[in-house]
Backbone bond lengths (Angstrom), bond angles and torsions (degrees), N, CA, C in turn:
res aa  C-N    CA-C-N  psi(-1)  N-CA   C-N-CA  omega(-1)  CA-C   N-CA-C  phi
1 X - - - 1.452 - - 1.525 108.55 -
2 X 1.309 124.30 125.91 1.547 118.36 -171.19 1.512 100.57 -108.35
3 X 1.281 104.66 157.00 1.088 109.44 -177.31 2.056 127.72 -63.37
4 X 1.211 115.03 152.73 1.082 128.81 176.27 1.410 136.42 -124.39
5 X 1.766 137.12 157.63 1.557 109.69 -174.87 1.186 112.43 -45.41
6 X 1.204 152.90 -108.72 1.479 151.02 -113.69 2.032 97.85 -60.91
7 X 1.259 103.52 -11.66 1.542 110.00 -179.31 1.862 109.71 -55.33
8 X 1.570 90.92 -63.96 1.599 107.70 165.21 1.690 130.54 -43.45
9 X 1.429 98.72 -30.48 1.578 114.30 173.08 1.636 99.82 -75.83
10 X 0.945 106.49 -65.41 1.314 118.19 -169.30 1.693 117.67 -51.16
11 X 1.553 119.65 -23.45 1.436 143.73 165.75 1.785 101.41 -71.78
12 X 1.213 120.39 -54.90 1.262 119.46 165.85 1.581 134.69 -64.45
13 X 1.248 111.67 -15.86 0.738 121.08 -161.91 2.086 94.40 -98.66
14 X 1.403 91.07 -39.04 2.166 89.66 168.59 1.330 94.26 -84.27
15 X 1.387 160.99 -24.64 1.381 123.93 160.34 1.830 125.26 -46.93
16 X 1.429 108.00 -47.03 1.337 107.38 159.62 1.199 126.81 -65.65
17 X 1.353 134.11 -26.20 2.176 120.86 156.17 1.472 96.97 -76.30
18 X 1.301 135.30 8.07 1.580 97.38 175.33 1.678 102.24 -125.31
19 X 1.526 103.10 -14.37 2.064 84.45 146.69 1.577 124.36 -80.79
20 X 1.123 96.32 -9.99 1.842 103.20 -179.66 1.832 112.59 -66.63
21 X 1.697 92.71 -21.15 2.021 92.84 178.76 1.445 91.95 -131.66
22 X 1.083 129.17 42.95 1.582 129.07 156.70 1.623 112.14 -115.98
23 X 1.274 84.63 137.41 1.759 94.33 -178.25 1.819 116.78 -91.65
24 X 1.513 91.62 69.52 1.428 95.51 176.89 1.526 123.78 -133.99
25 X 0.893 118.48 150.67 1.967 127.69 -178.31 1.674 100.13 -53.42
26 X 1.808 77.24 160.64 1.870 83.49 -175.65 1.328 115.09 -58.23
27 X 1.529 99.98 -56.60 1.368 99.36 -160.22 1.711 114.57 -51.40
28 X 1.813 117.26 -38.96 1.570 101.56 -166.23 1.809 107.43 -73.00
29 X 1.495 99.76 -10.81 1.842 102.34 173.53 1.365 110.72 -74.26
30 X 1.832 133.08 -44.40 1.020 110.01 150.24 1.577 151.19 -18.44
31 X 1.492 78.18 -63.29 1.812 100.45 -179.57 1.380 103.12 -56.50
32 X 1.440 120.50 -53.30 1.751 123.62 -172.11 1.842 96.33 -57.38
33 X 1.185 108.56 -53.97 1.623 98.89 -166.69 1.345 93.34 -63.49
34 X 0.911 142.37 -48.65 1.981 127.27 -150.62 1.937 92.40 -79.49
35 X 1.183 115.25 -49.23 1.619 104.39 175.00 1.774 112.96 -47.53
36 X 1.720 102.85 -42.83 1.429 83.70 -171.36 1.690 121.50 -78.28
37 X 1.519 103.41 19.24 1.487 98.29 -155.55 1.835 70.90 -117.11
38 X 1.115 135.17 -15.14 1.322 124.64 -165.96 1.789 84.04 -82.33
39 X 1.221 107.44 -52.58 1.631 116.35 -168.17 1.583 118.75 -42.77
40 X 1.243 92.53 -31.69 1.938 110.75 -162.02 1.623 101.54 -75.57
41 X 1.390 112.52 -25.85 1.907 119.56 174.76 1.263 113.50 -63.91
42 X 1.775 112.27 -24.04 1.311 107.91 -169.89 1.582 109.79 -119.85
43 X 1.225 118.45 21.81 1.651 132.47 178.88 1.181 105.75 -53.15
44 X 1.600 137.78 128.41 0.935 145.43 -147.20 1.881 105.81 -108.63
45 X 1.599 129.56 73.32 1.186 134.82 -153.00 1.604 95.76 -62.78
46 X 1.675 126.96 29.30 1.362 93.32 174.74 1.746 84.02 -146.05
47 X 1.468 88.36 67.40 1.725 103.54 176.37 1.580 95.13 -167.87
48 X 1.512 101.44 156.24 1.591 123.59 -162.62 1.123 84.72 -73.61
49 X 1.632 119.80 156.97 1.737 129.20 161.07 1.655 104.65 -45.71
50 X 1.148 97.04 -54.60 2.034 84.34 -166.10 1.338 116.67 -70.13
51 X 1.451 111.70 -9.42 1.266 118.98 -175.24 2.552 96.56 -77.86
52 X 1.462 86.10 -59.33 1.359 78.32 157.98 1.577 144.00 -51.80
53 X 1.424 91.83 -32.22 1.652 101.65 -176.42 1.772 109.80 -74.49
54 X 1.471 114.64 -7.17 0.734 80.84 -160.65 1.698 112.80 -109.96
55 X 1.306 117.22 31.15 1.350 129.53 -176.79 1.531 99.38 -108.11
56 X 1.280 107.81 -27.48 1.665 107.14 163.83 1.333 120.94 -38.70
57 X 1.765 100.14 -64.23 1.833 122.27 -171.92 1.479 89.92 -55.90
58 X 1.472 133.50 -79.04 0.558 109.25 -167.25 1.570 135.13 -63.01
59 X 0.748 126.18 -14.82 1.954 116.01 154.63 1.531 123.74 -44.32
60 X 1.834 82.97 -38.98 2.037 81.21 -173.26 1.898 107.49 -69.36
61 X 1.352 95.03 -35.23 1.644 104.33 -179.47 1.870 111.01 -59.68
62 X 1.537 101.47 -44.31 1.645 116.66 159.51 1.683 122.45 -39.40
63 X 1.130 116.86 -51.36 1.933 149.42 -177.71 1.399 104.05 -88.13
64 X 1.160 143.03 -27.42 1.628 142.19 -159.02 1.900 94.25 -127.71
65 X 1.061 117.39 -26.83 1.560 100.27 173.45 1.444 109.22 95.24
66 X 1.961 119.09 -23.32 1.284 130.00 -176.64 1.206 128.44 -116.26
67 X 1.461 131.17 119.07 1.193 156.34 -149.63 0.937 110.82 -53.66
68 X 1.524 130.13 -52.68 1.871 170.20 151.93 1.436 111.66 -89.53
69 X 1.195 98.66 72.92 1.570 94.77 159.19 1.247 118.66 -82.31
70 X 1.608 116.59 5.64 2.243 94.88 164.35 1.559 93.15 -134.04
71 X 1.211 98.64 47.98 1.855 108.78 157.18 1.740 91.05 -51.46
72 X 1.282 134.14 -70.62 1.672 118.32 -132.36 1.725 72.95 -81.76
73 X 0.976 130.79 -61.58 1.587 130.84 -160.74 1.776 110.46 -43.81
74 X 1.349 119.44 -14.32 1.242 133.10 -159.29 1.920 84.55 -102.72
75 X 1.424 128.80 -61.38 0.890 138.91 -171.00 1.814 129.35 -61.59
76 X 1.808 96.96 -23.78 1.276 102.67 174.29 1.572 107.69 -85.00
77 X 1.475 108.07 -39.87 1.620 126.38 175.84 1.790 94.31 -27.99
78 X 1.921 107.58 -72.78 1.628 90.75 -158.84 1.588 102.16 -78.44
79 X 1.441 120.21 -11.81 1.960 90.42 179.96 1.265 98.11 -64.23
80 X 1.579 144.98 -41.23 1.329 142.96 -136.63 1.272 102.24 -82.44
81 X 2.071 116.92 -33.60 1.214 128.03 157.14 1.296 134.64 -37.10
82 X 1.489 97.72 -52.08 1.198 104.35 -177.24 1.326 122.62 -108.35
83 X 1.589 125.74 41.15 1.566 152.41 151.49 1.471 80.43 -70.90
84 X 1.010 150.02 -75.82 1.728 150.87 -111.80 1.357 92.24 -105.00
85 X 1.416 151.80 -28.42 1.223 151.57 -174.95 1.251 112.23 -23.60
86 X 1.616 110.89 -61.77 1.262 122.23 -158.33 1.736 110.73 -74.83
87 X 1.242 112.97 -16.91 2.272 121.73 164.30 1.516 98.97 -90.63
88 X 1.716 123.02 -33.42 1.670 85.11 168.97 1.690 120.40 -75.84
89 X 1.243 106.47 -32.44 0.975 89.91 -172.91 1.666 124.11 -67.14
90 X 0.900 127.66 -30.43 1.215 147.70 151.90 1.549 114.58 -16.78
91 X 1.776 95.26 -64.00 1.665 106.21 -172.51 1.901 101.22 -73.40
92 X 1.277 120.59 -18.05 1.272 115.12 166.43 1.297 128.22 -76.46
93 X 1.729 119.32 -19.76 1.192 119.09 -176.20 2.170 105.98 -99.67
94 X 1.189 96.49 6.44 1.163 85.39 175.82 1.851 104.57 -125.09
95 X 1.131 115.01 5.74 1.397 129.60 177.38 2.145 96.04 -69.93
96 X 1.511 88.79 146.86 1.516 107.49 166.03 1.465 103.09 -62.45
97 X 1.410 102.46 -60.54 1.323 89.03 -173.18 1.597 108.50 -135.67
98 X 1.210 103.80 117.43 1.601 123.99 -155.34 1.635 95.68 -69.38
99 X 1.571 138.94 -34.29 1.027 116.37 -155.08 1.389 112.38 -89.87
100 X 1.921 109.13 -5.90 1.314 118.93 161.14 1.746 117.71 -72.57
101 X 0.937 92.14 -17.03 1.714 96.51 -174.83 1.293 108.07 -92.95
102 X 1.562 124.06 -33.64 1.307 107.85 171.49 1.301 136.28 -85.47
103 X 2.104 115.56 -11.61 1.400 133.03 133.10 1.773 99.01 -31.89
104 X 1.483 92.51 -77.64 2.212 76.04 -173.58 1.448 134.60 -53.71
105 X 1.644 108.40 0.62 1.632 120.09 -170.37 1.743 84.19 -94.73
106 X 1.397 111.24 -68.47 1.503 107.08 170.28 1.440 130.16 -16.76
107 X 1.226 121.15 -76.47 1.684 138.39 156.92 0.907 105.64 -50.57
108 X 1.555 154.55 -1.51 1.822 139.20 115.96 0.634 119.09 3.00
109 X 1.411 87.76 -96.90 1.842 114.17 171.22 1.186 128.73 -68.53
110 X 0.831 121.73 12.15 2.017 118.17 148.12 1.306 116.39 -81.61
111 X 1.752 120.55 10.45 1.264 120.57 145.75 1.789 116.49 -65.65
112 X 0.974 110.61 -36.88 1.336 114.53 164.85 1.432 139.93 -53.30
113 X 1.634 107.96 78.29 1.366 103.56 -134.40 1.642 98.74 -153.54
114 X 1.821 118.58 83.42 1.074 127.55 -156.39 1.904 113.19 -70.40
115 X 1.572 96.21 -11.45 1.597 91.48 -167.88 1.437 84.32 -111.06
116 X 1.090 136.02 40.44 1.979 112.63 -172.26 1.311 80.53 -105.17
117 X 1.775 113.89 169.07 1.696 123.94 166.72 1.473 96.13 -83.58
118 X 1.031 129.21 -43.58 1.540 119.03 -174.21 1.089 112.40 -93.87
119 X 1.381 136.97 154.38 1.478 149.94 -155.50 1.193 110.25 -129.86
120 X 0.858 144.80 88.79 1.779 129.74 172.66 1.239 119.17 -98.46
121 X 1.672 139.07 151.23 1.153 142.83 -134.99 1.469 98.26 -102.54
122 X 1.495 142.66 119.69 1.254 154.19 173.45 1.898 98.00 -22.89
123 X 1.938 98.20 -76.13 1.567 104.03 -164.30 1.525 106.75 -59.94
124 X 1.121 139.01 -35.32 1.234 133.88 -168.04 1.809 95.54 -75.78
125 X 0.792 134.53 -15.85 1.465 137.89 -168.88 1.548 92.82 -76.52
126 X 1.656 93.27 -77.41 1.695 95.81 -170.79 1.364 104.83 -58.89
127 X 1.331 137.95 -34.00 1.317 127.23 179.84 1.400 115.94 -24.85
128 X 1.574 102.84 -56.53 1.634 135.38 -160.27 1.325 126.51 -99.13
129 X 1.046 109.93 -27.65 1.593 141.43 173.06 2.133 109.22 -29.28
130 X 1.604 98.00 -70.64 1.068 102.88 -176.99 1.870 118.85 -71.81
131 X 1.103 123.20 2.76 1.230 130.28 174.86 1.894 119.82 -118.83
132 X 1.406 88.81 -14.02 1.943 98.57 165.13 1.673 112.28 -74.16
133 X 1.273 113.01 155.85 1.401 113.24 -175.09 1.354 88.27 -125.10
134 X 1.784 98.97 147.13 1.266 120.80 163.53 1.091 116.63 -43.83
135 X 1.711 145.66 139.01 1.155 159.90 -171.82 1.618 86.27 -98.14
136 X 1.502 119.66 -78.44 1.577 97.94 166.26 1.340 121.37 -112.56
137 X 1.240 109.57 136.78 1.346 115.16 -153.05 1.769 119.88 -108.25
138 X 1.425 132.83 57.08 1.575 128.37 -164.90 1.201 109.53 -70.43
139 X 1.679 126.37 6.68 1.083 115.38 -161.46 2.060 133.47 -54.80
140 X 1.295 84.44 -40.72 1.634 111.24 163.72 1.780 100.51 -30.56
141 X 1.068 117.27 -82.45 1.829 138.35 164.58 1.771 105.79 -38.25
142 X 1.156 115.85 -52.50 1.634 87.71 177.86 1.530 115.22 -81.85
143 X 1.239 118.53 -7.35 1.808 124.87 -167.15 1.967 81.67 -72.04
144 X 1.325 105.73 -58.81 1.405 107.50 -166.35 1.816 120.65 -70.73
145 X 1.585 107.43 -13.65 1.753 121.33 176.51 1.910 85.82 -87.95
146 X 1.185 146.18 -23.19 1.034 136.62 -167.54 1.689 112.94 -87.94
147 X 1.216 88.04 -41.81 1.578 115.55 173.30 2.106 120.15 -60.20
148 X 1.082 94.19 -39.00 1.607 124.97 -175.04 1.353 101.42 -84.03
149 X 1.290 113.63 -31.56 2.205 109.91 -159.35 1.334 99.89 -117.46
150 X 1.553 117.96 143.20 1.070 117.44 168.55 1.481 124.05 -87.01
151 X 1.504 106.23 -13.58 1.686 104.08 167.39 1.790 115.10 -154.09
152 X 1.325 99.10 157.29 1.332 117.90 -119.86 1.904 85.53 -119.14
153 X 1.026 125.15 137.24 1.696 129.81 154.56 1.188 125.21 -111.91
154 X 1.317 125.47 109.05 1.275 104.53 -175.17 1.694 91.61 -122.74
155 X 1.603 117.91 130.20 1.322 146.20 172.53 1.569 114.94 -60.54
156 X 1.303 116.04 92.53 1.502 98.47 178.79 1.413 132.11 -73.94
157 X 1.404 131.40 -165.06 1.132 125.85 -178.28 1.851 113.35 -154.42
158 X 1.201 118.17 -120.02 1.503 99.67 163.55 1.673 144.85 -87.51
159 X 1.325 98.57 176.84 1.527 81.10 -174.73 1.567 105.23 -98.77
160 X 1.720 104.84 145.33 1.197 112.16 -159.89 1.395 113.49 126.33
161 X 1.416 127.33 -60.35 1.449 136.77 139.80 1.069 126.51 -36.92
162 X 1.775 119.23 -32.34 1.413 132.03 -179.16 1.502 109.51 -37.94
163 X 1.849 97.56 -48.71 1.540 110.43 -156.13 1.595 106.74 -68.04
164 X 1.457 120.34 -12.19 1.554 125.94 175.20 1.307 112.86 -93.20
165 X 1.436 105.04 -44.66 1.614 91.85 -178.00 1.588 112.43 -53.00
166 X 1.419 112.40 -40.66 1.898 121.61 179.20 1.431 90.81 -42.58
167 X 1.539 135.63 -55.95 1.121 112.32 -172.10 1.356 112.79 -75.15
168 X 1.215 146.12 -16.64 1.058 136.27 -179.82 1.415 127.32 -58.12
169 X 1.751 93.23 -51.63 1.548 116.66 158.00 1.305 131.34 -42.39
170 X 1.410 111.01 -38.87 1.921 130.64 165.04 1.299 104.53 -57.30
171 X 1.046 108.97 -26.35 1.626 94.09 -159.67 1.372 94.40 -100.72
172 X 1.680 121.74 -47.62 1.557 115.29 169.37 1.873 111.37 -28.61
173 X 1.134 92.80 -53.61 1.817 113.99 -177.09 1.518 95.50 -32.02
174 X 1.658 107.32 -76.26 1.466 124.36 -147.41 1.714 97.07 -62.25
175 X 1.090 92.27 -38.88 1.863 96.68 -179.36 1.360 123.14 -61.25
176 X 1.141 87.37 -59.98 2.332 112.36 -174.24 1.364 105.36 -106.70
177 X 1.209 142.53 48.83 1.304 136.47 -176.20 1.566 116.48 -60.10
178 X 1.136 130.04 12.55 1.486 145.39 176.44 1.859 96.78 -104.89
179 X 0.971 99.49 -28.98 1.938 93.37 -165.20 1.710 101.05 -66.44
180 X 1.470 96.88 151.01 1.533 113.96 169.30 1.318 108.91 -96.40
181 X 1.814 115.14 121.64 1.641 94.49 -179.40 1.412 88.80 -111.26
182 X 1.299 118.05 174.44 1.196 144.69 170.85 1.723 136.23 -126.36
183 X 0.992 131.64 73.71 1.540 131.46 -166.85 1.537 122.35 -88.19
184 X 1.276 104.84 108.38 1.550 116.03 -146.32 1.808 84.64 -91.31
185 X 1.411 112.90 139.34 1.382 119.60 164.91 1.338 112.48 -119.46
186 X 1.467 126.38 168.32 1.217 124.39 166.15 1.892 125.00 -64.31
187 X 1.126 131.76 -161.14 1.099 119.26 -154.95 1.497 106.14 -127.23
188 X 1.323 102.02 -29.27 2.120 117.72 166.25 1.403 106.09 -171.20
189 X 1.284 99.48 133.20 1.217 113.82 176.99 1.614 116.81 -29.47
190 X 1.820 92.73 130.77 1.547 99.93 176.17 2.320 82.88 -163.22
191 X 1.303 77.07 140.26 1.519 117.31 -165.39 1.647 107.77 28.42
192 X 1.355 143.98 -98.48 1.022 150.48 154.54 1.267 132.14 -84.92
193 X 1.368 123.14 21.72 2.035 105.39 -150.98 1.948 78.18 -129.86
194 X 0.963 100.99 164.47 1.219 134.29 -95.74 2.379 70.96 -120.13
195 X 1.081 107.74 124.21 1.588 139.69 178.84 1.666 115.05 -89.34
196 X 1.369 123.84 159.80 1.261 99.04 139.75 1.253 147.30 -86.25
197 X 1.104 112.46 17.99 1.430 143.56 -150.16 2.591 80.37 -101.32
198 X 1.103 81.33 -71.81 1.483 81.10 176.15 2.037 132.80 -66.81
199 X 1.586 96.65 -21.76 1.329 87.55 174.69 1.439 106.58 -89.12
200 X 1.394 131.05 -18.90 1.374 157.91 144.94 1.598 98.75 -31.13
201 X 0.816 136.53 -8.86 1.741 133.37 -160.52 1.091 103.06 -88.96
202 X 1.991 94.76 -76.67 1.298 118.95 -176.83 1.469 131.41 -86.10
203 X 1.572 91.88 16.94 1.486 107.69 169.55 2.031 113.94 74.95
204 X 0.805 83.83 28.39 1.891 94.53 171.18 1.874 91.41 -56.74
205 X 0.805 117.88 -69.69 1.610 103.30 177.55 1.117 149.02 -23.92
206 X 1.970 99.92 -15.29 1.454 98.12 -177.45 1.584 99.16 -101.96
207 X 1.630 110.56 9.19 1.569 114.53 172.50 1.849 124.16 -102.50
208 X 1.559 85.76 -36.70 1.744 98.87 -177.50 1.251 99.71 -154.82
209 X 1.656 99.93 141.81 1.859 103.30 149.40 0.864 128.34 -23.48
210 X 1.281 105.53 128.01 1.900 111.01 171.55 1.273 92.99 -81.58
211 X 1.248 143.32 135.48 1.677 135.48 134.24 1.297 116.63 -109.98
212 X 1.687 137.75 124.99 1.002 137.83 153.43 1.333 120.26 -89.58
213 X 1.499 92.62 135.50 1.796 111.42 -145.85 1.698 96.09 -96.83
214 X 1.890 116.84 5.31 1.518 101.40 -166.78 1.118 136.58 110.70
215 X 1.591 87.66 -76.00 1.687 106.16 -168.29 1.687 107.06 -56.12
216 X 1.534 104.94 147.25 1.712 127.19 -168.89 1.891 91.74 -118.44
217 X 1.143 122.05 2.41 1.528 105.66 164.18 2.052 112.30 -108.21
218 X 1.539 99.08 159.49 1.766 103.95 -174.56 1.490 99.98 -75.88
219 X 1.332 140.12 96.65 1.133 158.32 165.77 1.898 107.36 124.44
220 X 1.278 110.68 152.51 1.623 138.28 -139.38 1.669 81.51 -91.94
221 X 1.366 112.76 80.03 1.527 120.39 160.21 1.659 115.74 -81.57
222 X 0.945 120.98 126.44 1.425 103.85 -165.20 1.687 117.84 -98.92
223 X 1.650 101.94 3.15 1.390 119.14 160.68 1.482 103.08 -64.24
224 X 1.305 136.69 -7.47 1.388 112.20 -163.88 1.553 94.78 -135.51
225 X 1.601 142.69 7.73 1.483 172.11 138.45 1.372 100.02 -19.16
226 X 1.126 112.98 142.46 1.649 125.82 179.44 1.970 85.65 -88.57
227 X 1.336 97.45 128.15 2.158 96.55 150.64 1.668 113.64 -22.00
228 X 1.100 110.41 -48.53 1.262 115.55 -146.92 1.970 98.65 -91.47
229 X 0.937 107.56 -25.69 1.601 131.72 156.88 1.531 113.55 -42.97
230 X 1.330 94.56 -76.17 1.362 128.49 -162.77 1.800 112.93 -73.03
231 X 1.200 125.11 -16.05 1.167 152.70 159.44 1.536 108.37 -79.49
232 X 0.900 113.35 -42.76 1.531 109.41 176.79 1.558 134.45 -69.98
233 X 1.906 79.81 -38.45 1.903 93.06 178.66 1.172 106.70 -91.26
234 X 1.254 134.03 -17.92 1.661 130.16 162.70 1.757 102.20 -59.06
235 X 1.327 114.79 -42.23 1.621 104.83 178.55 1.584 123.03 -54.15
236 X 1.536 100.75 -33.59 1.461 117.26 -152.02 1.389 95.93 -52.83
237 X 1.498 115.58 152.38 1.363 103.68 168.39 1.407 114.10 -119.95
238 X 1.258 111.21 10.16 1.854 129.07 162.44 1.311 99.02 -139.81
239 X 1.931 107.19 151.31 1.053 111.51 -178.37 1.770 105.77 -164.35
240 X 1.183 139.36 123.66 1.452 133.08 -134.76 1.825 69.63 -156.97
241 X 1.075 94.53 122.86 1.668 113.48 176.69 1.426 105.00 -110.66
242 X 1.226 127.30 135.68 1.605 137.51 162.03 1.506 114.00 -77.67
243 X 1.093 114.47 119.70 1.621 116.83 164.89 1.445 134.03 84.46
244 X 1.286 124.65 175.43 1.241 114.62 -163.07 1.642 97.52 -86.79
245 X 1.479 138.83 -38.06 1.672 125.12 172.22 1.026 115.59 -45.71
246 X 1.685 123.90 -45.22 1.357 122.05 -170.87 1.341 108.61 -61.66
247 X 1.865 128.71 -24.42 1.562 119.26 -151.90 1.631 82.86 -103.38
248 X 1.659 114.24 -22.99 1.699 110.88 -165.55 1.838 90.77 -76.24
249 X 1.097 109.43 -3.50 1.784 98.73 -179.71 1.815 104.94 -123.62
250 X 0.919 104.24 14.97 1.822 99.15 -175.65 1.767 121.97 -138.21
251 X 1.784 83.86 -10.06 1.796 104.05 -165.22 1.574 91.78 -64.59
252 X 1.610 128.41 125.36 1.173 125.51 148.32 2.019 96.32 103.95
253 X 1.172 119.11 -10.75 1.529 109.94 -176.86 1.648 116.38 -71.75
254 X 1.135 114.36 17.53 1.125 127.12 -172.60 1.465 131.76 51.36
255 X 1.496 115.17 18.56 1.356 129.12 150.58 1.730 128.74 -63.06
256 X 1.295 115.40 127.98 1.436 104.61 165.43 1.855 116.07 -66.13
257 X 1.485 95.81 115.81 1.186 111.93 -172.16 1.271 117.59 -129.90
258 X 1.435 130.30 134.45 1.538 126.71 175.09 1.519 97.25 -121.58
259 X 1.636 86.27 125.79 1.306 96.32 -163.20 1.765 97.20 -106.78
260 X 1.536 125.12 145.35 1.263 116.39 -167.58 1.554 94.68 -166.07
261 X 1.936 107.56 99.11 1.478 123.68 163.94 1.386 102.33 -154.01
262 X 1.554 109.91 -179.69 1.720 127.17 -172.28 1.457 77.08 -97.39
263 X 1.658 90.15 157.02 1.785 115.83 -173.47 1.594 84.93 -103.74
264 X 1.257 101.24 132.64 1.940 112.34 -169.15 1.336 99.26 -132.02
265 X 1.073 119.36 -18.00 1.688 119.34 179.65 1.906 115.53 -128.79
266 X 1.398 110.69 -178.55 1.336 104.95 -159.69 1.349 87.93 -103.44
267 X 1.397 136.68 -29.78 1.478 143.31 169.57 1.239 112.86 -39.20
268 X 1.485 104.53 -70.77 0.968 115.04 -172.43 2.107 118.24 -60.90
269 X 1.324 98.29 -32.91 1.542 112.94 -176.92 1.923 93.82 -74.37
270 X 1.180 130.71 -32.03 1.304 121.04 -168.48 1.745 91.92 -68.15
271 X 1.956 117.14 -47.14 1.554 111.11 -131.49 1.931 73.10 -64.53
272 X 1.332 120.76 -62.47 1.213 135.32 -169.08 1.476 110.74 -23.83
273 X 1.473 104.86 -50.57 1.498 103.95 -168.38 2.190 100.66 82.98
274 X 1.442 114.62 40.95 0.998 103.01 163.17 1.893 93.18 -156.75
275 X 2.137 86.34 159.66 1.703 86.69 -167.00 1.753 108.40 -72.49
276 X 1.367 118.90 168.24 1.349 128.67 -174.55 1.384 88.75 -65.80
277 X 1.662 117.83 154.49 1.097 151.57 -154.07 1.758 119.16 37.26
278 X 1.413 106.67 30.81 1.698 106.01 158.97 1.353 103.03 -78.57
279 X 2.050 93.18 158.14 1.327 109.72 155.10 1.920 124.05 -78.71
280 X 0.859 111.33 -163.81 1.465 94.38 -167.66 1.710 90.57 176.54
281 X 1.865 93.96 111.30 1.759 109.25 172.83 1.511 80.17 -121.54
282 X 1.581 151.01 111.49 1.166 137.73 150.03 1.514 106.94 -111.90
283 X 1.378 125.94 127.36 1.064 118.32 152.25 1.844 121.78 -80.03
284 X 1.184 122.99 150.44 1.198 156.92 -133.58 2.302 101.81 -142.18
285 X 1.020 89.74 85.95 1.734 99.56 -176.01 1.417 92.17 -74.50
């Protein structure tokens, strides 16, 4: 999906929340905003948003001196995550069928979502979460691609969500204890999503492979994929992507893909064909 106007707003619009929690002097925040507004004239409309976004981050990291500028913003995301642990897990152990409920604990936390224009509130999510219905719903098709494959990809996204997908993964465990999972992270920090440094935290390792896939943009562009990455996810023979970067960089590449995040933008809600704040299980032939 390449980028579009309100895309460019929306790029400007996370340079201003991410000098708003950086601890830096006027003048080099100046400098970052007037570069990124020089940058935004020359956005290249025949490249994915994250693929764009991501020469931005790096400028601010260029201008600020720091590698991770939403290290603390990344860090409050999973404690705040993981206050709520103890009601998802809960709503999974009393669910018919837990591995649908922990897909819906997952898609929680893809409210957690530092570059979206719309914001939605973590607790009111999970509040609601387990009683909202999929807008599109493949779930039927991945219960049975999960069932069929012996190993599993699942695409991460930010941190904060991390702490659900781990449960998601538990529960794959408790179910399929033969399956190989795989939890693909990005390659260095860029805006909020999710490192190995962070699935490494909360211990995703003692459930699935960590693999870092490389890529330096916020969703799994595979122009920016190590070979050795990119060889792998062409093998995969399941693959369940987190979030709206991963689907704004994978929607339509002709991979079987199940794609599963909240619709946070109007772009993204048009390509879909569903209104802003759906859930979203679509598989992707």
């Amino acid at each position: 999906m390449t980028i579009q106007d309100p895309c460019v707003t929306c790029i400007l619009n996370q340079v201003e929340k991410t000098l708003s929690v950086m601890e830096i002097d006027a003048g080099t925040a100046e400098k970052i905003r007037a570069e990124a507004q020089r940058m935004s004239a020359d956005f290249s409309f025949s490249h994915t948003p994250p693929f764009v976004a991501k020469d931005v981050y790096q400028m601010i990291s260029h201008y600020s001196g720091n590698d991770d500028p939403l290290f603390v913003v990344k860090q409050e995301s999973i404690k705040n995550a993981s206050k709520h642990l103890p009601f998802i897990q809960e709503q999974i152990q009393l669910s018919d069928d837990p591995l649908f409920a922990s897909l819906k604990a997952a898609v929680a936390g893809n409210v957690i979502d530092f570059g979206a224009k719309e914001q939605f509130n973590l607790e009111e999510e999970i509040s609601s979460v387990f009683t909202t219905d999929f807008a599109v719903n493949d779930y039927v098709q991945l219960k049975a691609d999960i069932e069929r494959n012996d190993r599993i990809m699942i695409l991460a996204d930010n941190s904060g969500e991390n702490v659900y997908d781990k449960v998601l993964m538990e529960t794959m465990r408790r179910l399929y204890p033969e399956k190989q999972i795989r939890y693909v992270v990005r390659g260095r920090p860029i805006i909020n999503d999710i490192t190995v440094d962070e699935a490494k935290q909360i211990g995703i390792d003692a459930v699935a492979e960590i693999v870092d896939s490389g890529v330096d943009t916020p969703g799994l562009d595979l122009l920016r994929a190590t070979s050795t990455f990119t060889e792998m996810f062409q093998a995969a023979p399941l693959v369940i992507a987190k979030g709206m970067g991963n689907y704004e960089c994978l929607e339509g590449n002709g991979k079987r893909i199940y794609f599963l995040f909240k619709v946070k933008c109007e772009v993204v809600s048009a390509s879909i064909e569903a209104t802003l704040g759906s859930l979203i299980l679509k598989r992707q032939v």
